[in-house]
C-alpha positions in Angstrom: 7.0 -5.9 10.3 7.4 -3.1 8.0 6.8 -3.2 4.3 8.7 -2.2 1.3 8.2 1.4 0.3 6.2 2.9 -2.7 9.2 4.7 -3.5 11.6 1.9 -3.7 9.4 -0.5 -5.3 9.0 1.8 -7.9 12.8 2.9 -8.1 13.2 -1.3 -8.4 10.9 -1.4 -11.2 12.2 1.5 -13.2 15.7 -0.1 -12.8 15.2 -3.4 -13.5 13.3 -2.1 -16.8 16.0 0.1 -17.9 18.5 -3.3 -17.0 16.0 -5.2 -19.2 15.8 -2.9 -21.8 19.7 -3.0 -22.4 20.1 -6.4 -22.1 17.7 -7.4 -24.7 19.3 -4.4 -27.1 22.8 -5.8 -26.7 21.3 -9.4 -26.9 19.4 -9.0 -30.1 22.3 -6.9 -31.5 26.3 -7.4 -30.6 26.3 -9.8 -28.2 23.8 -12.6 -29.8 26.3 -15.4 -29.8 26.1 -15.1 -26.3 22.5 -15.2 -25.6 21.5 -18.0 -23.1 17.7 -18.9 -22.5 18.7 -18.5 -18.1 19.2 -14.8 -19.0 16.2 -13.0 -18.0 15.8 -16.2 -15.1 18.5 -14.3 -13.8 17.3 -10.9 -13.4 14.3 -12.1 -11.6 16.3 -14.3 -9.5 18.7 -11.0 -8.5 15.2 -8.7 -8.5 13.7 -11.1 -6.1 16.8 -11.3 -4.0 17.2 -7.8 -3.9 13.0 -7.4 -2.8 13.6 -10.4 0.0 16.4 -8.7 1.1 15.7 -5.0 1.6 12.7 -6.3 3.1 14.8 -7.8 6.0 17.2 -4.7 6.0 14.5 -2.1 6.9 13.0 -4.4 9.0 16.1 -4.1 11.0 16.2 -0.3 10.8 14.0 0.2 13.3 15.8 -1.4 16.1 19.3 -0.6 17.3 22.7 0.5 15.5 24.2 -3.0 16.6 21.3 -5.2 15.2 20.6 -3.1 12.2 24.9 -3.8 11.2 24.2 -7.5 12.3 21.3 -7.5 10.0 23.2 -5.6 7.5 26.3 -7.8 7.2 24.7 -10.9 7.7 21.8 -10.2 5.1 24.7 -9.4 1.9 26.7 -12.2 2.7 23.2 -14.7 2.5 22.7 -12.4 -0.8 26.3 -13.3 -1.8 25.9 -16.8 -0.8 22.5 -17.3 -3.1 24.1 -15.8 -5.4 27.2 -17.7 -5.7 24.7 -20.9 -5.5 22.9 -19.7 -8.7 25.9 -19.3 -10.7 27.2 -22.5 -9.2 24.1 -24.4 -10.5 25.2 -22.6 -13.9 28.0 -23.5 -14.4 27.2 -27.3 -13.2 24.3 -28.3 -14.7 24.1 -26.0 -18.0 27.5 -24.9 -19.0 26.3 -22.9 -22.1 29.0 -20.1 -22.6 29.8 -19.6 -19.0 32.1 -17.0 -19.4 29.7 -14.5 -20.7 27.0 -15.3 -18.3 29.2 -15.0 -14.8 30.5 -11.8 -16.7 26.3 -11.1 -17.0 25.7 -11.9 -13.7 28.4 -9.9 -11.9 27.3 -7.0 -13.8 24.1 -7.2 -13.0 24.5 -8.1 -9.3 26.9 -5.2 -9.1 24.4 -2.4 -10.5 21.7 -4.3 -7.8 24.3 -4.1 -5.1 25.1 -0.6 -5.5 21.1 0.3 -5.7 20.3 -1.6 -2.3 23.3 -0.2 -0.6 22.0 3.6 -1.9 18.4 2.6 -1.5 19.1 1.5 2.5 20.9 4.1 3.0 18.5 6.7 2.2 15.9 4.7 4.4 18.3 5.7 7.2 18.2 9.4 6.6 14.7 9.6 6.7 14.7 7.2 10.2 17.0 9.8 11.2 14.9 12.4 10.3 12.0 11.1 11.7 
């Protein structure tokens, strides 16, 4: 089974730093009412779904178009699904200012999202290169 790359392990790293980095700046500063002690919880939870996840996707890239779009579809809406869970248990079981942390969340899942979908894609090229 293949492993996750050197490259995007550090790419994940650098972003999840920078994502860390502005979250704790707009914490401490504008947005302190707002704070909730699940906030950095989250962006492990999204970092580890996002490393589980690309793991299974380029595990896929190496068999055929048809699986590789199976695996594809099937692996985001799982991601999606978790996902949905987490902020489910949120919203049930802590209920401190839920608005701002779905409004956290999204945000953060959508800057992950767009990282996978870029960091897959260039996994592809270089399959096709190969």
């Amino acid at each position: 089974m293949k492993t996750l790359s050197p490259q995007y392990l550090r790419k994940i790293i650098s972003l999840s730093a920078l994502v860390l980095f502005v979250t704790i700046a707009l914490f401490v500063s504008v947005l302190e009412p707002f704070y909730s002690h699940i906030i950095p919880i989250t962006q492990l939870f999204i970092i580890f779904t996002s490393l589980f996840f690309h793991h299974k996707m380029t595990g896929a890239l190496t068999k055929s178009n048809i699986q590789f779009n199976t695996a594809f579809l099937s692996t985001t809406a799982l991601k999606l699904l978790f996902n949905i869970l987490f902020i489910s248990f949120y919203i049930g079981f802590i209920k401190e200012n839920v608005k701002a942390f779905v409004v956290y969340f999204l945000l953060i899942y959508f800057i992950y999202l767009i990282f996978d979908v870029k960091s897959i894609l260039f996994e592809m090229k270089i399959k096709k290169s190969e």
